[in-house]
Backbone as a chain_set.jsonl record, in Angstrom:
{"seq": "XXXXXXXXXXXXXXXXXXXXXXXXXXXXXXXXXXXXXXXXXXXXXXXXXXXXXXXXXXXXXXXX", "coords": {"N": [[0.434, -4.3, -12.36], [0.867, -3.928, -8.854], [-0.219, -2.023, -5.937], [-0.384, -2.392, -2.554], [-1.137, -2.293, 0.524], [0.129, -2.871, 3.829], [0.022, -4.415, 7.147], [1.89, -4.549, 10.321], [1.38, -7.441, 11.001], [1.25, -9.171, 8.89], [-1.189, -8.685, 7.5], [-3.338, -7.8, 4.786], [-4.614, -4.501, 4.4], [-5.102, -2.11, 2.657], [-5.835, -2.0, -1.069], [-4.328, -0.015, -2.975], [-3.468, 0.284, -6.112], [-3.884, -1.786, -8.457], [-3.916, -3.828, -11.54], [-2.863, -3.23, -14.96], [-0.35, -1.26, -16.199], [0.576, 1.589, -18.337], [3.939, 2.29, -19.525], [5.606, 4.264, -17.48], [5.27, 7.144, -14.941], [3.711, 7.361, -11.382], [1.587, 8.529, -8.869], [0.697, 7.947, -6.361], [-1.15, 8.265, -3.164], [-1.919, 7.639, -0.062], [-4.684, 7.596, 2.687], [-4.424, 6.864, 5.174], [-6.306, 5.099, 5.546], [-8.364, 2.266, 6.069], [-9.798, -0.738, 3.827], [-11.798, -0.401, 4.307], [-12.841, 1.927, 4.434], [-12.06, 2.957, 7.046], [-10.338, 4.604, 9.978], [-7.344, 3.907, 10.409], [-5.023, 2.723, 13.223], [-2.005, 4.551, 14.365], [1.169, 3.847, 13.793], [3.58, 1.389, 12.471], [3.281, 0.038, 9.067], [3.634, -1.437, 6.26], [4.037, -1.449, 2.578], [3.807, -2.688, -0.675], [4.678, -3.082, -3.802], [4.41, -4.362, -6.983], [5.062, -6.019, -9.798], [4.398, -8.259, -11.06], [6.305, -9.765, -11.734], [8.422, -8.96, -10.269], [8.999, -7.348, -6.752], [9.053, -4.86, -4.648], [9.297, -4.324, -1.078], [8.449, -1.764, 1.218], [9.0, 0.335, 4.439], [6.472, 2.181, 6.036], [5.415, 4.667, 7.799], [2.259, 5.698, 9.846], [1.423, 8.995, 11.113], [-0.674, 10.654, 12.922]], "CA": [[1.047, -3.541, -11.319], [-0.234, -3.812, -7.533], [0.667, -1.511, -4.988], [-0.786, -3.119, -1.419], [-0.554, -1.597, 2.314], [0.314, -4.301, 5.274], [-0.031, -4.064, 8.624], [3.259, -5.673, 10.901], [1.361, -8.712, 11.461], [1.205, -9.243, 7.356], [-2.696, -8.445, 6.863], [-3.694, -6.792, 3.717], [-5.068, -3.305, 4.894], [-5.742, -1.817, 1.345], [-5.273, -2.356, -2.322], [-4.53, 1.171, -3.754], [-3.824, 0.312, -7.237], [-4.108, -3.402, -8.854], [-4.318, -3.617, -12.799], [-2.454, -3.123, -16.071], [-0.605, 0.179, -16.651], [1.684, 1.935, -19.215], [4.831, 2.646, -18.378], [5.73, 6.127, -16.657], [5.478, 7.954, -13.035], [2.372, 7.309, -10.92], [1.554, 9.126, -7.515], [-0.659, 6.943, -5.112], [-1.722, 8.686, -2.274], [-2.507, 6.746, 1.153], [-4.609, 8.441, 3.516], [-4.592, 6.077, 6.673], [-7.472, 4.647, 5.766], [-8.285, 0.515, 5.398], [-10.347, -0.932, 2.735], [-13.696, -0.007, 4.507], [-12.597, 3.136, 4.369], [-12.049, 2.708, 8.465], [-9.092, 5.429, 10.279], [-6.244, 3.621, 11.222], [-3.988, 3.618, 14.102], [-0.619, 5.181, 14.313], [1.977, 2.77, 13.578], [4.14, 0.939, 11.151], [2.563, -0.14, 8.002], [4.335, -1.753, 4.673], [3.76, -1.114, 1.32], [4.195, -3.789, -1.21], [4.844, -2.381, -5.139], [4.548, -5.753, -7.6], [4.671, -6.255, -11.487], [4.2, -9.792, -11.574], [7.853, -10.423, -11.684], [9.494, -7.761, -9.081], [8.399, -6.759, -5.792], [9.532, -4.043, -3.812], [8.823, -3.838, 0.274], [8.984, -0.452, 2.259], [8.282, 0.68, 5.963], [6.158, 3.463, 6.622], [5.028, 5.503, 9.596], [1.537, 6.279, 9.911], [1.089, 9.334, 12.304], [-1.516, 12.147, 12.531]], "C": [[0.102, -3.529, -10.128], [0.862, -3.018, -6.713], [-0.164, -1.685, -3.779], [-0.462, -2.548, 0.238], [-1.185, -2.625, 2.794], [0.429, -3.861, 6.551], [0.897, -5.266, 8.984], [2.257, -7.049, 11.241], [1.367, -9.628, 9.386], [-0.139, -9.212, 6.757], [-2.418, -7.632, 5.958], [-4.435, -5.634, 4.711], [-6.011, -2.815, 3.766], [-4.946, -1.786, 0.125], [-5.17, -0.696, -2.872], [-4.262, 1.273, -5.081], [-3.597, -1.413, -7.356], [-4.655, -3.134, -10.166], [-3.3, -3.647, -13.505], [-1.907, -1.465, -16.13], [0.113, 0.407, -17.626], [2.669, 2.348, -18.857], [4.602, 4.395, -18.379], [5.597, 6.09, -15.323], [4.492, 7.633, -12.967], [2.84, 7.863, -9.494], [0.709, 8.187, -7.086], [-0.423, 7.857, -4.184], [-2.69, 7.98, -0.689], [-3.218, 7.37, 1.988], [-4.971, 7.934, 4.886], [-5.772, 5.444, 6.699], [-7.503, 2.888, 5.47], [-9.505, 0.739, 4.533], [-11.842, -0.676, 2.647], [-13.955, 1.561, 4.987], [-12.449, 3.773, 6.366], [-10.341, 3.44, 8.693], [-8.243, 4.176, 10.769], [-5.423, 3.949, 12.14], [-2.489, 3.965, 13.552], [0.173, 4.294, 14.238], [3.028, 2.9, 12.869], [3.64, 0.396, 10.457], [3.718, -0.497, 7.318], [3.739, -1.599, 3.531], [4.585, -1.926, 0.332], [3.929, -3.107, -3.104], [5.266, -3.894, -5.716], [4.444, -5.073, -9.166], [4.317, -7.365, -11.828], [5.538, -10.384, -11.276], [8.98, -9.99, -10.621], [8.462, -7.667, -8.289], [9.521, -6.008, -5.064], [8.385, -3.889, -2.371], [9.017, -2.763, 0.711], [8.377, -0.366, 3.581], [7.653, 1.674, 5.598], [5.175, 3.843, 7.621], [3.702, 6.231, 9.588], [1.176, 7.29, 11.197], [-0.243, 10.713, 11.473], [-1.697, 13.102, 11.961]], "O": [[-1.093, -3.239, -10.198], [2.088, -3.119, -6.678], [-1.048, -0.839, -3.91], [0.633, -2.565, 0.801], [-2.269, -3.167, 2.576], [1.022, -2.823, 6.846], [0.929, -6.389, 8.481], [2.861, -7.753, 12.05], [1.564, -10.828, 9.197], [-0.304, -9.651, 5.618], [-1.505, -6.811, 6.04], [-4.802, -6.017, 5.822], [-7.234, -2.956, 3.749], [-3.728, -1.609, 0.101], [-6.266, -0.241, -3.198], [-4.709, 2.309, -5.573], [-3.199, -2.122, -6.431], [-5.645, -2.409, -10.264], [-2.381, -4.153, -12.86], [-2.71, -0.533, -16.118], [0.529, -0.65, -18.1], [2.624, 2.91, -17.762], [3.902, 5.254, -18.915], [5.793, 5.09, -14.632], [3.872, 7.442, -14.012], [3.969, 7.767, -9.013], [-0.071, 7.705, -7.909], [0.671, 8.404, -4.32], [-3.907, 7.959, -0.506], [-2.425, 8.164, 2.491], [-5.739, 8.544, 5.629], [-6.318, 5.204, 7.776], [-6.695, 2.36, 4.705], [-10.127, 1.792, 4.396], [-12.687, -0.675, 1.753], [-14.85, 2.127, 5.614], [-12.756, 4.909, 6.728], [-9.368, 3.122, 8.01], [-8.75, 3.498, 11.662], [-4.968, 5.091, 12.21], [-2.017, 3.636, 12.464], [-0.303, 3.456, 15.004], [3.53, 3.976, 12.547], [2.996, -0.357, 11.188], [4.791, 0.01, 7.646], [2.517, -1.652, 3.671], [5.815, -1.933, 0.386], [2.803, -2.71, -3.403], [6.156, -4.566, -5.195], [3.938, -4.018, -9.548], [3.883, -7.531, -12.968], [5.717, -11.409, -10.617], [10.038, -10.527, -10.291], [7.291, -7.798, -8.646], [10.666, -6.435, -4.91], [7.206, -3.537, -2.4], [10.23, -2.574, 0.628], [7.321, -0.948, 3.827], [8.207, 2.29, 4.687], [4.256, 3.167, 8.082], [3.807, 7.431, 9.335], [0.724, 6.776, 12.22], [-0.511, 11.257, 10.401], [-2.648, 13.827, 12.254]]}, "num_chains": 1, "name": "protein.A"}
């Protein structure tokens, strides 16, 4: 399972989970930050949810 935040040009930003899990619910938690732990601007962002076999894309709206 990877769950991945993109910036509109399609850069990776940050990996917030990547690994093996069991099934069930998981919370992730984004907090505008990139992978060097660096604030981001205000924007649109994507979020990329994988299993290996499925992917799911979403928008979302980073503001203040």
């Amino acid at each position: 399972m990877s769950l991945c935040v993109y910036n509109t040009a399609g850069q990776l930003v940050k990996v917030l989970a990547d690994g093996r899990t069991k099934p069930g619910s998981y919370t992730s938690v984004w907090n505008g930050t990139d992978a060097k732990g660096r604030r981001l601007a205000n924007g649109v962002y994507f979020y990329a949810l994988g299993n290996g076999t499925k992917r799911i894309n979403r928008k979302v709206i980073l503001t203040e």
